[in-house]
N, C-alpha and C positions, 0 to 999 in steps of 0.2 A: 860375411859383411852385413846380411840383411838383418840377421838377428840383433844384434849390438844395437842399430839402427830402430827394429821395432821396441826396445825394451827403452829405449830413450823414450820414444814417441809416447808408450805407454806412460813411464815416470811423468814425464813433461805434464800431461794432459792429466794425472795424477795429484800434482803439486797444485794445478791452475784450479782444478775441483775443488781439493781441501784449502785452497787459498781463500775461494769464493768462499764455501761454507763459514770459514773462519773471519771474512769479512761480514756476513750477514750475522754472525752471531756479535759480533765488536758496536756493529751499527743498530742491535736492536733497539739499545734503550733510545736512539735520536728516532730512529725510526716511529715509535710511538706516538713522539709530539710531533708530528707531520700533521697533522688533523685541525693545529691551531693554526695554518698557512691559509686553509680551506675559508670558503666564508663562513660567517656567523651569524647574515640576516636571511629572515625567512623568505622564501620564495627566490633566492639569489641562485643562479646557478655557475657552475666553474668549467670551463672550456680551457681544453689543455691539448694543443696541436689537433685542434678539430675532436675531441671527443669531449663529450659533453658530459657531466654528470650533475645528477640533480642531489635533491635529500632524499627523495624513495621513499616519502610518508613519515622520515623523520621531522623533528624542528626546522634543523638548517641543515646544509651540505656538510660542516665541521662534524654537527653530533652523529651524519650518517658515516665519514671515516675515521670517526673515533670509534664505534661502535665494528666498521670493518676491521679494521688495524688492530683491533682488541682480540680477535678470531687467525687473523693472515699471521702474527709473528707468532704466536702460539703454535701454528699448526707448522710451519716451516724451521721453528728448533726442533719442534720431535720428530719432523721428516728429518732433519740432518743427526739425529740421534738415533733415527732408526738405521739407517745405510753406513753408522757407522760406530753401530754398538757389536761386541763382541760377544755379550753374554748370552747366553744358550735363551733367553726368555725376551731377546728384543722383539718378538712377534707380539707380544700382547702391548706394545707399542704404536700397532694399527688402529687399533678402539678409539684410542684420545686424538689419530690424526684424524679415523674415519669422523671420529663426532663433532671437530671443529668443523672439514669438512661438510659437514651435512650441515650446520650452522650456518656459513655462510653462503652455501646453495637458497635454506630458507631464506635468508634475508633480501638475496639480491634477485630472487623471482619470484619469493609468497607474496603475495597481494593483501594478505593478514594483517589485521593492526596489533598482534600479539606474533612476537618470534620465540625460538628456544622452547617449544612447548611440546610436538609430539616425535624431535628428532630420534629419543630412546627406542622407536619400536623400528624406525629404522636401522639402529645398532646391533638390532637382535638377532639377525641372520648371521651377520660380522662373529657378533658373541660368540652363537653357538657354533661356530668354525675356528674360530681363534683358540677357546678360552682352554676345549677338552685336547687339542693340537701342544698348546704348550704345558696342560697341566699331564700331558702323554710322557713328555721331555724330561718335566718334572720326575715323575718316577720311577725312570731309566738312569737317572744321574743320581736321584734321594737310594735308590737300591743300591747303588754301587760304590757310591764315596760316604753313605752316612751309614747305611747298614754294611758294608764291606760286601755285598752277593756281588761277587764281580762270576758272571757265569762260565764264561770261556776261563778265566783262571780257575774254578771248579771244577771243570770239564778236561784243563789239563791235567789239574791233581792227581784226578779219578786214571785216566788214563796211563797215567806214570805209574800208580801201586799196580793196576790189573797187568801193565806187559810184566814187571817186575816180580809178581806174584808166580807168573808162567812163567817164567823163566828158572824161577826157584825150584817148580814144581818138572820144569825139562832138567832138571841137574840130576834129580832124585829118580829118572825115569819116567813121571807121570806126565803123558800127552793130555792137550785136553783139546779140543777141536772147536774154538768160539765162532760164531758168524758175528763178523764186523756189525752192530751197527750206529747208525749215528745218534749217540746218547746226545750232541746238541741241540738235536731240531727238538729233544723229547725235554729237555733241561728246560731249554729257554722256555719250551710253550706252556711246560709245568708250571716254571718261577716266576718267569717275564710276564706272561702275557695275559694270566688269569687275572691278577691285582690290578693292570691297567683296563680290564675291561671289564673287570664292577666297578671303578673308579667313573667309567666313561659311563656306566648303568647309572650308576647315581647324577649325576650331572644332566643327561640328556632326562631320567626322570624329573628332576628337580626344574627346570626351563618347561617341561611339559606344564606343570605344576603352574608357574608363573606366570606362563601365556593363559592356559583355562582363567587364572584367576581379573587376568587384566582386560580380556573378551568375555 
């Protein structure tokens, strides 16, 4: 009885999730013109159940949540496209959340009269975790459905002619005495793993490159 019970509860709380998602994506485009509700004379400020918001060094309070609003739905469709993308490469989908992100950090606490200016060297730690993470992915699935090296299908092959070969060879008398061993770990590390880690050489050298040049 419990079970039945929890997989409802899970559905339920399922449905209410994608229902939200799908309402925030329905309401972006009104969501945008929110900013023309805000005032438009300068030094006016907007109080909404006790909190207060000013412009924050913009013109007026409108052109400071036209300028938010322009950052917050941007970053809330790719969050809901990240948690519910299916494709092997939704991780390099953190970058454009992480940089709006960092956008709107600057805005709502730099004391700067320039925004959007040194967010990129923030991105760059992100980058360099993200970028060689799914181009890893990348040539795990490019080796196996575009060049056909599927290695365990390889590794059965192989394994199917050598019992079959013995066995030929026990028909006709001849023993042969093989020590088992494991041609996978030796297959993949051969095929797999060397292409991904000059892949990952070239990449962390090339970011090396990039940072000397911008310090």
């Amino acid at each position: 009885m419990d079970r039945p019970i929890t997989t409802q509860k899970i559905a339920r709380k399922r449905f209410l999730l994608e229902s939200l998602a799908l309402l925030l994506i329905i309401c972006s485009p009104f969501l945008f013109k929110l900013h023309q509700y805000f005032p438009k004379t300068e030094g006016v400020n907007f109080e909404f159940f006790g909190l207060v918001i000013d412009s924050n060094g913009f013109a007026d309070v409108s052109t400071y949540m036209w300028f938010l609003i322009g950052k917050i739905i941007p970053m809330y469709l790719l969050t809901i496209w990240f948690f519910t993308c299916k494709h092997w490469w939704y991780h390099i989908l953190l970058i454009p959340i992480c940089m709006y992100a960092f956008q709107l950090f600057e805005v709502v606490y730099s004391t700067d009269d320039v925004v959007d200016t040194d967010n990129i060297l923030w991105l760059l730690p992100i980058c360099m975790v993200v970028i060689p993470f799914v181009y890893f992915i990348r040539l795990k699935l490019f080796d196996k459905y575009v060049h056909g090296i599927d290695l365990e299908a390889m590794n059965a092959e192989l394994k199917y002619y050598k019992d079959k070969e013995q066995e030929q060879l026990k028909k006709v008398g001849i023993n042969i005495n093989v020590d088992p061993i494991d041609d996978s770990n030796v297959a993949v590390n051969d095929l797999s793993d060397k292409t991904p880690r000059r892949a990952l050489n070239r990449i962390f050298n090339s970011l090396q490159h990039s940072l000397k040049s911008l310090f």
